[in-house]
C-alpha positions in Angstrom: 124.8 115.3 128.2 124.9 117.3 125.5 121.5 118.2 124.0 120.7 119.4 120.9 117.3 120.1 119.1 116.0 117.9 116.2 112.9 119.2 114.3 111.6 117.6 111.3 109.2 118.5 108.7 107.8 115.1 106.5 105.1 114.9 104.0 104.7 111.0 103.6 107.5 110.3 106.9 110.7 110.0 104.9 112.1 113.3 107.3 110.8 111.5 110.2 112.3 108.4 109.8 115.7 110.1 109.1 115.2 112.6 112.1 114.4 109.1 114.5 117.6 107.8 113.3 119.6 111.2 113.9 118.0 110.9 117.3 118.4 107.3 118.2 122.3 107.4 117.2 122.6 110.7 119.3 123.2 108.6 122.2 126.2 106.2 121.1 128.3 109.4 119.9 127.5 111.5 123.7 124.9 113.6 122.4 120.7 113.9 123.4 118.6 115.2 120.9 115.4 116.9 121.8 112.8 115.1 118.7 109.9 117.1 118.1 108.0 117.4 114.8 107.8 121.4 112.9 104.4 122.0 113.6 104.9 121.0 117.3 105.3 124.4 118.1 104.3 123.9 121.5 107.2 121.7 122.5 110.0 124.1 121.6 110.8 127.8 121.6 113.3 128.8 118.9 113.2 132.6 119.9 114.9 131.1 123.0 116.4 128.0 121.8 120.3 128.1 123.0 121.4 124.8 121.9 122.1 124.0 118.1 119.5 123.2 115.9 119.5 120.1 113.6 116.4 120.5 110.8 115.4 117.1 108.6 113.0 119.0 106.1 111.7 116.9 102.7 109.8 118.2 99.7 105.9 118.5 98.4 103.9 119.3 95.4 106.8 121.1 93.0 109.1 122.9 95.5 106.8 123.7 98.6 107.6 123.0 102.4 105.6 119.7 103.5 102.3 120.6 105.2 103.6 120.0 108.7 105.4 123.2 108.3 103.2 125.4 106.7 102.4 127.1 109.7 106.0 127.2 110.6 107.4 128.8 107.4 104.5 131.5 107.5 105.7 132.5 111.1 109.1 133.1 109.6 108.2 134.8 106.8 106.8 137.5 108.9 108.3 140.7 106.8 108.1 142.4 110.7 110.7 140.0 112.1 113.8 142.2 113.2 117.3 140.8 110.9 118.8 139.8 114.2 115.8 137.6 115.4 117.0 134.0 115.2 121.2 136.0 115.9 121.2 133.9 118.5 120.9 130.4 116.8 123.5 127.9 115.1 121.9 125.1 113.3 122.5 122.1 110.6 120.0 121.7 108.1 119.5 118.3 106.0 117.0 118.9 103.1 115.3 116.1 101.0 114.0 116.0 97.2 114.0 114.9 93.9 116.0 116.1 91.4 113.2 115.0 88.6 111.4 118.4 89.8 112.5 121.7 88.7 112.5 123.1 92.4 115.1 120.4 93.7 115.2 120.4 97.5 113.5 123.8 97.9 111.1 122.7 101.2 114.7 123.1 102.9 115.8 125.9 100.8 112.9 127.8 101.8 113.6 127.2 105.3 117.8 127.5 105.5 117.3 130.8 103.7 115.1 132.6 105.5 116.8 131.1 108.7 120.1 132.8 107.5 118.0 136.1 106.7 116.9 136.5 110.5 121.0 136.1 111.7 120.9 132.2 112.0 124.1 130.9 111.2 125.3 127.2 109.6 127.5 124.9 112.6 127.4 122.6 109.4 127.0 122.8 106.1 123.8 122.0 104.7 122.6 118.4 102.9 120.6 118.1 99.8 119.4 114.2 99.5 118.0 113.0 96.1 115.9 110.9 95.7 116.1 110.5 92.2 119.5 108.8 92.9 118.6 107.7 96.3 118.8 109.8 99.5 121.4 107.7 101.4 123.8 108.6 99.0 123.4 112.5 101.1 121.8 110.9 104.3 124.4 108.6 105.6 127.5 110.7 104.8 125.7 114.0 106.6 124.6 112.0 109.8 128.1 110.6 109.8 129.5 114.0 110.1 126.8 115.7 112.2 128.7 114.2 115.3 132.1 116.1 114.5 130.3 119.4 113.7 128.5 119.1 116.8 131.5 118.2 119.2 133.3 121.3 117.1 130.4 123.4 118.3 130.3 122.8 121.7 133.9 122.8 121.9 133.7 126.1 120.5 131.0 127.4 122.8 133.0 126.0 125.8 135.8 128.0 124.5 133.6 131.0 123.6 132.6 131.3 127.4 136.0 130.8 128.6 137.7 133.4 126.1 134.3 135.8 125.8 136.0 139.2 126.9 139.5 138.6 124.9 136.8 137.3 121.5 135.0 140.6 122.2 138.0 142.7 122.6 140.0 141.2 119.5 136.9 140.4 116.7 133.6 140.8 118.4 131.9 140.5 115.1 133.8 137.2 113.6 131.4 134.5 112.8 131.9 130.9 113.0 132.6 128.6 110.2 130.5 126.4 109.0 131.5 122.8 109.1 131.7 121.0 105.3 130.2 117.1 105.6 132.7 115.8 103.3 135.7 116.9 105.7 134.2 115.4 108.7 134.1 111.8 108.3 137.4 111.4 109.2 136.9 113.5 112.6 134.0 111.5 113.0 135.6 107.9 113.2 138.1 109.6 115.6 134.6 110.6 118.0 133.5 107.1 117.7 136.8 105.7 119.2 136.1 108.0 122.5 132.7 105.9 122.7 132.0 103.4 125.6 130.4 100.8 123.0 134.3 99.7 121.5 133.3 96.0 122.3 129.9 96.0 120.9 131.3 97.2 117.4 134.7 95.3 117.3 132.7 92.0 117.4 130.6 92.8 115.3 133.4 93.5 112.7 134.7 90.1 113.6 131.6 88.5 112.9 131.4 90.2 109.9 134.8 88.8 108.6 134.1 86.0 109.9 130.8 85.0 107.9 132.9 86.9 104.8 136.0 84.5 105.2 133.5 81.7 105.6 132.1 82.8 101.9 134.6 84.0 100.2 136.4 80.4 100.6 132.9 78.8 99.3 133.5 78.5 94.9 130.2 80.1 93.0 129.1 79.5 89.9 127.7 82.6 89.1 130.3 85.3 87.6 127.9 88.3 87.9 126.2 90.3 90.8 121.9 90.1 91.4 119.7 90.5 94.4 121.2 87.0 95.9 124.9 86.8 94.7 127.7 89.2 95.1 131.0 89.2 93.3 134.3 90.5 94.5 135.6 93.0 95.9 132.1 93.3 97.8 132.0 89.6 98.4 135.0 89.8 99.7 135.2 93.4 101.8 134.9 93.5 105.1 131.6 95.8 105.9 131.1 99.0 107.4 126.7 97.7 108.3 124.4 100.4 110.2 123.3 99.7 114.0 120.3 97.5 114.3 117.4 99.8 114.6 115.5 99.1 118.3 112.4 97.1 118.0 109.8 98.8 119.9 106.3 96.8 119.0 104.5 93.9 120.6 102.1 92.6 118.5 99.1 90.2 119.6 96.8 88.8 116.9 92.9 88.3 118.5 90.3 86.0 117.0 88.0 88.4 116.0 84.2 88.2 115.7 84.6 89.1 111.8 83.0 92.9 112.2 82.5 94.9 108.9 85.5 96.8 107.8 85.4 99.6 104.9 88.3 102.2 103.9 86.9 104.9 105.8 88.7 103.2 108.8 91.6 104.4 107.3 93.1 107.0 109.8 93.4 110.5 108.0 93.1 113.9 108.8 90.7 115.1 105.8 87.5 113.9 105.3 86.5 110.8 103.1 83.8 110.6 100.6 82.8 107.5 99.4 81.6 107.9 96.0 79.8 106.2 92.8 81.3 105.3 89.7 79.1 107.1 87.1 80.8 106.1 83.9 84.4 104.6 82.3 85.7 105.8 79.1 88.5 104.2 77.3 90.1 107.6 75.3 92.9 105.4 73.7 92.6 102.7 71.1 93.5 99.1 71.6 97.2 99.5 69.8 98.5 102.4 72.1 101.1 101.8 73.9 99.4 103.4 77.0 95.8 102.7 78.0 94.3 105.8 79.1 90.8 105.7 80.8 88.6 108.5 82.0 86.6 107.8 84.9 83.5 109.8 86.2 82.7 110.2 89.8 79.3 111.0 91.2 79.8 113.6 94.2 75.6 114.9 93.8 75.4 113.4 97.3 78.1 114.5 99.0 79.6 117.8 100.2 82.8 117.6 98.0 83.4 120.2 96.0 86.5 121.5 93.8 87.5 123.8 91.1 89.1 123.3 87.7 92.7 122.5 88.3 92.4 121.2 91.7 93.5 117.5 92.8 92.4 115.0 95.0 93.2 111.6 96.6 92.1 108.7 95.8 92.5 105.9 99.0 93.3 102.3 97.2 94.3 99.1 98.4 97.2 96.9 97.6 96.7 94.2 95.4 94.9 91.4 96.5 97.5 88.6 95.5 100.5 90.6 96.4 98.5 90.5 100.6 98.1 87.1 100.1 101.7 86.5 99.3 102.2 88.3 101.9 100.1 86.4 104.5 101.5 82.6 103.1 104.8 83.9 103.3 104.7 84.9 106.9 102.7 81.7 107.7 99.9 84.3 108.8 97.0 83.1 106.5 95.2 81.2 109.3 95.1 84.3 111.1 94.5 87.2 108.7 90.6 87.5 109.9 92.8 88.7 113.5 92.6 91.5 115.6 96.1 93.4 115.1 96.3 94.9 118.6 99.5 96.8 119.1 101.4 97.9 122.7 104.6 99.3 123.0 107.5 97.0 124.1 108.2 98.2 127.9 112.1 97.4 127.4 112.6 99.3 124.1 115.1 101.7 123.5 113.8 103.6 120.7 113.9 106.9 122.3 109.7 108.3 122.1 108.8 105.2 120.6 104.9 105.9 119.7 102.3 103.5 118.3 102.2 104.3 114.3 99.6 106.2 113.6 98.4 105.2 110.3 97.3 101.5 112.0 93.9 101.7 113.2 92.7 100.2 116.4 91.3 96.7 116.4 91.3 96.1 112.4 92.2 92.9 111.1 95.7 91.9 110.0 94.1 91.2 106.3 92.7 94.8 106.3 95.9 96.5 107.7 98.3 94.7 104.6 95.4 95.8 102.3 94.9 99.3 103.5 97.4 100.8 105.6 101.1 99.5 105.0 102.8 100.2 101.5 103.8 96.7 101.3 105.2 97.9 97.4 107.5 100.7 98.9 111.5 99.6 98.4 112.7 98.9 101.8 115.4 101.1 104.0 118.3 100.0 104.4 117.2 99.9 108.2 114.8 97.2 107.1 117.3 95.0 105.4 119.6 96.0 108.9 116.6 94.2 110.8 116.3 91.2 108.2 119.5 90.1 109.2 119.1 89.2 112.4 116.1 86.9 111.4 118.5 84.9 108.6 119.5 81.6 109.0 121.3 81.1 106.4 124.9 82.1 106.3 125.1 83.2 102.7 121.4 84.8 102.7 123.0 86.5 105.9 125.9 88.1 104.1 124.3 89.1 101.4 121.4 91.2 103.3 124.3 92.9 105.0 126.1 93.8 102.0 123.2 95.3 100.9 122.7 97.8 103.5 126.8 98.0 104.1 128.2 101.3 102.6 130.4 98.9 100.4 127.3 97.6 99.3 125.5 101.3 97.9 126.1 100.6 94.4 124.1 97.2 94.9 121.5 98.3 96.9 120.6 101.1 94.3 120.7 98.5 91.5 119.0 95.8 92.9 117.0 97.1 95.5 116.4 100.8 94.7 116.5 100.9 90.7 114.7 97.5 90.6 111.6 98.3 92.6 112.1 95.6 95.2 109.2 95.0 97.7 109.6 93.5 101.1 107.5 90.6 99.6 110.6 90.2 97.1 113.2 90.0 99.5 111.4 87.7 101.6 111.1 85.3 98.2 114.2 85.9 97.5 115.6 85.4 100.8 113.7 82.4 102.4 115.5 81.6 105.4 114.8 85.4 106.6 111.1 84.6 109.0 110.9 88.2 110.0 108.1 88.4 112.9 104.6 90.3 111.7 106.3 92.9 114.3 109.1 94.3 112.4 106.9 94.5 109.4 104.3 97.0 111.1 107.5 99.2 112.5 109.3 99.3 108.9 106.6 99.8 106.4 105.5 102.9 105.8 101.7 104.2 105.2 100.1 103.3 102.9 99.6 107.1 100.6 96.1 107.7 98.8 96.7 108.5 95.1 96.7 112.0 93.4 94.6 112.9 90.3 93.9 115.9 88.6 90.5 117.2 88.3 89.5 116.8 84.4 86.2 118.7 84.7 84.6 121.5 85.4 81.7 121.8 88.0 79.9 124.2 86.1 80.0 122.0 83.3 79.4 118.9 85.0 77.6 120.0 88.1 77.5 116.7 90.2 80.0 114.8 88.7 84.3 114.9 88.9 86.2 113.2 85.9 89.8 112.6 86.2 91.7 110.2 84.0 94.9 108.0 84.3 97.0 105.4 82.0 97.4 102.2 83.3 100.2 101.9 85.0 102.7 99.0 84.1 106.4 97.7 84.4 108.5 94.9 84.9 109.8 93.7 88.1 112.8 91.7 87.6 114.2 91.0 91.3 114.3 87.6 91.0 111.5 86.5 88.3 110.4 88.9 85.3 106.7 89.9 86.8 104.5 92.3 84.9 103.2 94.9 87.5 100.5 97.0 87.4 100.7 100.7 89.3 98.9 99.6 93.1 96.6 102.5 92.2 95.7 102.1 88.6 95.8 98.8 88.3 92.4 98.5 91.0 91.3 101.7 89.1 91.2 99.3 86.0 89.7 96.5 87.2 87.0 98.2 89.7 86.0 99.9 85.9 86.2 97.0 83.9 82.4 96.2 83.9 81.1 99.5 82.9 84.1 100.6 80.4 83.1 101.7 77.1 85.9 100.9 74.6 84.9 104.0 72.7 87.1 107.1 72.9 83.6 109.0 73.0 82.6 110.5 76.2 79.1 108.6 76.6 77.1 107.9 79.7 76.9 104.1 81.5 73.6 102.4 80.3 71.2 102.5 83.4 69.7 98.6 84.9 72.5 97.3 85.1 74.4 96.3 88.4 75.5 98.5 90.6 78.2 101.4 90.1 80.8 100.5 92.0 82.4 102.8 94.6 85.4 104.1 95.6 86.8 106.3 98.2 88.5 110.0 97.6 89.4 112.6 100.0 90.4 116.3 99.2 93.8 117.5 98.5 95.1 120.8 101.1 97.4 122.4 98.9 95.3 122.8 95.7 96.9 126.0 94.0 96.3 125.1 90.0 93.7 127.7 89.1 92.6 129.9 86.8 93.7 133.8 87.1 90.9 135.3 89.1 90.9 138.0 86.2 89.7 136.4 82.9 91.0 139.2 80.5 94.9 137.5 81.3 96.4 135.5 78.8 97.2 131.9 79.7 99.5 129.2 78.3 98.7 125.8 79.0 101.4 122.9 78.6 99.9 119.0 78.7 101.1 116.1 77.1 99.8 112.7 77.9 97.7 112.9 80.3 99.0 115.9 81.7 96.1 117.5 79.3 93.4 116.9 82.4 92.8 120.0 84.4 93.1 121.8 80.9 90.3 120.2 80.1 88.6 121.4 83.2 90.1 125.1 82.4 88.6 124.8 78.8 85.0 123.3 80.5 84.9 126.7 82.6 86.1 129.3 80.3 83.1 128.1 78.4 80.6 128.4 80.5 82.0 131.4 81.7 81.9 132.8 78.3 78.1 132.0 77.8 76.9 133.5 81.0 78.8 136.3 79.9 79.1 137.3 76.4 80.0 140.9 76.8 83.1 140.4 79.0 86.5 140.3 78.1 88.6 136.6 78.5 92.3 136.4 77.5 94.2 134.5 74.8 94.2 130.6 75.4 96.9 128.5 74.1 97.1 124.9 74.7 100.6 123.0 73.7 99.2 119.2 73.7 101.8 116.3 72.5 101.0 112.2 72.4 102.7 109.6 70.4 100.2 108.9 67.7 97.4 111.0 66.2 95.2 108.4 65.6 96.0 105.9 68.6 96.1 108.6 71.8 95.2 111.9 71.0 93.1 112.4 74.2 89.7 114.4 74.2 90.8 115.2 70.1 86.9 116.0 69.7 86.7 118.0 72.4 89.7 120.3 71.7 88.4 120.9 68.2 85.5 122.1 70.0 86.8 124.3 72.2 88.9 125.6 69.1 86.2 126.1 66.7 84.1 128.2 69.2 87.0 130.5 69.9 86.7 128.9 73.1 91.0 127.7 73.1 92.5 130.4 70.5 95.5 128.5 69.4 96.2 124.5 69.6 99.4 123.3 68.8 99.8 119.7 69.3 102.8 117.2 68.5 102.8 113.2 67.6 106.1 112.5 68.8 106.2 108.9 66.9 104.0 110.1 63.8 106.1 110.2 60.6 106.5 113.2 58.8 104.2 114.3 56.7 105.0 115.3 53.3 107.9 117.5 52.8 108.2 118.2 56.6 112.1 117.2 57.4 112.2 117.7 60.9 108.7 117.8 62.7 107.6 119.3 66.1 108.1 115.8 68.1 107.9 117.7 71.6 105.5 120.6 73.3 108.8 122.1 73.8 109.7 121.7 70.3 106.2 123.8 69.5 106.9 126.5 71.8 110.3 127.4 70.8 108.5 127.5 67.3 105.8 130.1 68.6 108.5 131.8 71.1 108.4 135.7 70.3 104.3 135.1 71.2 105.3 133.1 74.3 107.6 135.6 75.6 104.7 138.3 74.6 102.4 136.7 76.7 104.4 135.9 79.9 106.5 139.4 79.4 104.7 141.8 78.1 100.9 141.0 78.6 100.9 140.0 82.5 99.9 136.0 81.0 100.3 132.9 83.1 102.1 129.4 81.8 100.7 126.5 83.3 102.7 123.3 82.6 101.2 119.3 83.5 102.7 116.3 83.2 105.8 114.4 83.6 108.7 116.0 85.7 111.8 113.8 84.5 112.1 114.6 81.0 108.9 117.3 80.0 108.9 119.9 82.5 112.6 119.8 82.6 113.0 120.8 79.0 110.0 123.1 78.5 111.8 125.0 81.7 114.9 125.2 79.5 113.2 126.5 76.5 111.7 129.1 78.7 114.6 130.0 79.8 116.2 129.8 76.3 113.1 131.9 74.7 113.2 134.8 77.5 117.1 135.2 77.2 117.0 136.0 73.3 113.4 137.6 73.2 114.4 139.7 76.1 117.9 140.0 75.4 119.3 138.6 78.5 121.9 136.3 80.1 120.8 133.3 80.4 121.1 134.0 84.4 119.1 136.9 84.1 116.6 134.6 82.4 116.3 131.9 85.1 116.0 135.1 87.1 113.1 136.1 85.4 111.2 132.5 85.3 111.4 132.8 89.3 109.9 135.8 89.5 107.0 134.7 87.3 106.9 131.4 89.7 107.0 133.3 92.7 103.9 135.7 91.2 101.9 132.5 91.0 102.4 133.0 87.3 104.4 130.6 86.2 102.9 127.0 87.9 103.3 123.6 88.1 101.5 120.5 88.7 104.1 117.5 87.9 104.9 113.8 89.0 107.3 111.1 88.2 
């Protein structure tokens, strides 16, 4: 058969799931893949590697490789590597991101160009997924075509060996084409008819048109499209549905003698601190729009430590209600005190089916929904695959399948995707799907601990770590409006709620009272957010919102710094800070004024962005981006001429976006340069560590 190799590098196990699928459809089109994970290095031998290489590689932090090829890329990157070292190689690459960060897709970038820099060369042209949009929208058409590049390929080769002293003789140095997805698909429906499986698929397209004659011949009185109902020309399509993914768990629940279970059961690689609540501030006032609270953490007792800028995870649970829910609606709640003890099936075919690794041994099922499964994430379409076959009903049946048809993207995105759906909503939604606990456990992914900035700094606050958040809320309208709370913030908020101060004043918890609550934190690896190691260089700092927090932290350090010692030389600080309203969330106002007054931050600039104007003022600075392009020949001075750093925190959609564009804007007329030349620039400062980024959706 013909192999291939499949490596994947995942962050959260979006790359892996997509690599598992490449692998377990690898089979039906005549092909074996060879499924090992980046870091694996071990397992597989690239210097050596003559079959092609398929790469599934996502995104982390603002434009970095995930961890599990850190060690991967730095081989690579070996400036010793001979150009010709990897001549030998012909690989596909798929890359995965989020177009809501400045670096879109550059774990895979990263990789694919250095690749191409040691001799490697495309057999297909390389995917960028969004996730911003939704990654199947990339995913499903590259996968599709993967089996036509690869059947080119090794028709090639076969060719190459047969023809290898005429190729030499006529154009020894003639590369090979890439192959583009987009002209594939066609070539690959014409592989697929050569398969053995012909039966298998063409009753399941008559089932399909079946069930769709049966509904499209039923009236409805609904005239638009929602989670439930389709309209024509979906409704009435025949569908084009994914292969049912293998099962490959068997799940027994144990009566348990009802041991002691905490979050430090929670499988992870780091090590987890469980840590005192010292004090809760409210910084906002009751009319904001946003509730922003400051929390502070007690880490005297522990052997945590950080610097100004760093992050760090905080483990949470799911909420309570939403397991509960969960529990009724799988007619579990009798049982959720169980053991959850997990075996693989013997008859799967899930090729290297393994036992998920984020499910702890012997917990109970109540503990795993709580701490280990994001029972919030939107489902695959691979889960909605699997919900069909446990549908009764023959409209609920249909509709799951248009959802996770191709005819059905558009639907998926809006109703599933865009909306937020949880499994728990399409099981409400759905009621005649009775999905086993099983498929549950294979589908849902990990539960991921939540990052926070730092808001302190340790010389400041020695013993203590302050980070803030805003309540997180939104409406979930898959089939009822719900009000939602963020999984994370919302048990931040209500773990706080009996020692929040209501004050926007920093001020310490009254002692005698009951005990500080706890949680659980871990650190983060790839902490790069620091100060310059040499105080005398400017520094530009860019936080709205709540993207003010390891400034404040910055600020806390220079300060001390500064008073242990007086005679040496620290750089210009400038701090571009925006909210909505002065006087509802200006956060740490005080504070800043402090820092200002004591020479401490040498210029604020902040923006209200829903303020009025004041006075004569006919168009006021709304926007941090607004206030820099207002102060941009000193900008450009700082980051061009004085060897400064720009440090930028917040949100990625809209506010890193555009103060990237007014950089770009400010250095091409400052400097005098195309705007190119400009971008060109602003990569070099990035690349310098000079330009950084700590930003979120």
């Amino acid at each position: 058969m013909r192999r291939f190799l499949l490596l994947y590098a995942t962050q959260k196990g979006q790359a892996k799931a997509i690599a598992e699928e490449i692998c377990e459809k690898a089979f039906a089109h005549g092909f074996s893949a060879d499924l090992h994970c980046i870091s694996e290095s071990d397992k597989y031998d690239l210097k050596t590697e003559t079959a092609p290489l398929v790469v599934v590689v996502s995104t982390t932090g603002t434009g970095d490789p995930p961890d599990t090829a850190r060690k991967f890329v730095k081989e690579i990157q070996d400036k010793a590597l001979p150009i010709d070292f990897f001549a030998h190689l012909r690989y596909g690459l798929l890359g995965l991101g989020d177009s809501e960060y400045t670096y879109f897709c550059n774990g895979g970038k990263i990789i694919d160009k250095r690749l191409q820099e040691l001799g490697a060369q495309h057999f297909y042209d390389t995917g960028h997924a969004d996730d911003c949009v939704g990654l199947e929208l990339v995913v499903e058409p590259w996968i599709n075509g993967l089996w036509a590049a690869l059947t080119k390929h090794f028709m090639s080769s076969r060719e190459k060996e047969r023809n290898e002293a005429f190729k030499m003789a006529s154009n020894a140095s003639q590369r090979m084409e890439p192959v583009k997805p987009e002209l594939l698909y066609i070539e690959s429906q014409v592989e697929l008819l050569r398969l053995d499986d012909l039966g298998r698929k063409d009753s399941e397209v008559q089932e399909q048109n079946a069930v769709n004659r049966d509904q499209s011949s039923a009236p409805t009185a609904e005239s638009e499209s929602s989670l439930t109902h389709s309209i024509p020309p979906l409704s009435q399509a025949s569908l084009s549905i994914p292969a049912l993914p293998p099962e490959y768990l068997q799940v027994h629940l144990q009566e348990s003698v009802g041991q002691e279970e905490s979050q430090a059961s929670v499988t992870s690689v780091d090590p987890i601190f469980q840590v005192p609540i010292s004090k809760a501030v409210q910084l906002t006032t009751n009319d904001a729009i946003k509730t922003t609270l400051l929390v502070e953490l007690d880490i005297s007792k522990t052997d945590f430590s950080y610097q100004p800028g760093d992050a760090f995870n905080v483990i949470c649970p799911n909420n309570h209600s939403e397991v509960q829910n969960l529990l009724e609606r799988l007619q579990l709640t009798d049982r959720r005190e169980y053991c959850v003890l997990l075996k693989i099936k013997a008859d799967t075919k899930k090729k290297g089916a393994a036992l998920p690794q984020h499910i702890p041994e012997g917990r109970s099922l109540q503990f795993i929904l709580t701490w280990c499964l994001e029972i919030r994430a939107v489902p695959k379409k691979a889960l909605l695959r699997a919900l069909v076959d446990y549908t009764s009903d023959g409209i609920e049946k249909r509709r799951l399948q248009e959802l996770c048809s191709r005819q059905g993207a558009a639907d998926y995105s809006r109703f599933v995707r865009d909306a937020h759906a949880s499994v728990l909503d399409l099981l409400f939604a759905f009621p005649s799907c009775q999905p086993p606990l099983s498929l549950l456990l294979e589908h849902l992914p990990k539960l991921q601990p939540r990052p926070y900035s730092c808001a302190s700094s340790n010389l400041s606050h020695p013993g203590k770590l302050h980070f803030i958040f805003n309540i997180v809320e939104f409406l979930s309208n898959t089939t009822v409006e719900v009000l939602r709370k963020g999984v994370c913030t919302g048990w931040l908020a209500m773990v706080v709620a009996p020692i929040l101060h209501p004050n926007t004043r920093v001020c310490p918890a009254e002692d005698g009272k009951a005990p500080a609550p706890e949680i659980s934190i871990c650190p983060r690896t790839t902490n790069f957010f620091h100060l310059p190691s040499d105080p005398s260089a400017p520094i530009i700092m860019v936080g709205p919102g709540t993207g003010i927090a390891p400034f404040i932290g910055f600020l806390q350090h220079r300060e001390k710094l500064q008073e242990q010692h007086p005679e040496g030389h620290f750089g210009a600080t400038w701090l571009f800070f925006g909210c909505r309203h002065k006087d509802r969330d200006y956060l740490f106002r005080e504070e800043l004024r402090h820092f200002h007054k004591r020479g401490i931050l040498t210029h604020l600039k902040v923006s209200f962005s829903r303020d009025a104007p004041v006075g004569e003022e006919a168009a006021p600075v709304k926007y941090v981006q607004d206030n820099i392009q207002l102060h941009s020949e000193q900008v450009a001075r700082v980051l061009l001429n004085e060897s400064g750093y720009i440090y930028v925190c917040g949100d990625a959609k809209n506010m890193a976006k555009d103060v990237n564009d007014t950089l770009v804007e400010i250095i091409s007329k400052q400097a005098g340069v195309e705007k190119l030349e400009a971008m060109k620039i602003l990569a070099t400062l990035k690349e310098e560590k000079r330009y950084l980024q700590d930003i979120w959706s």
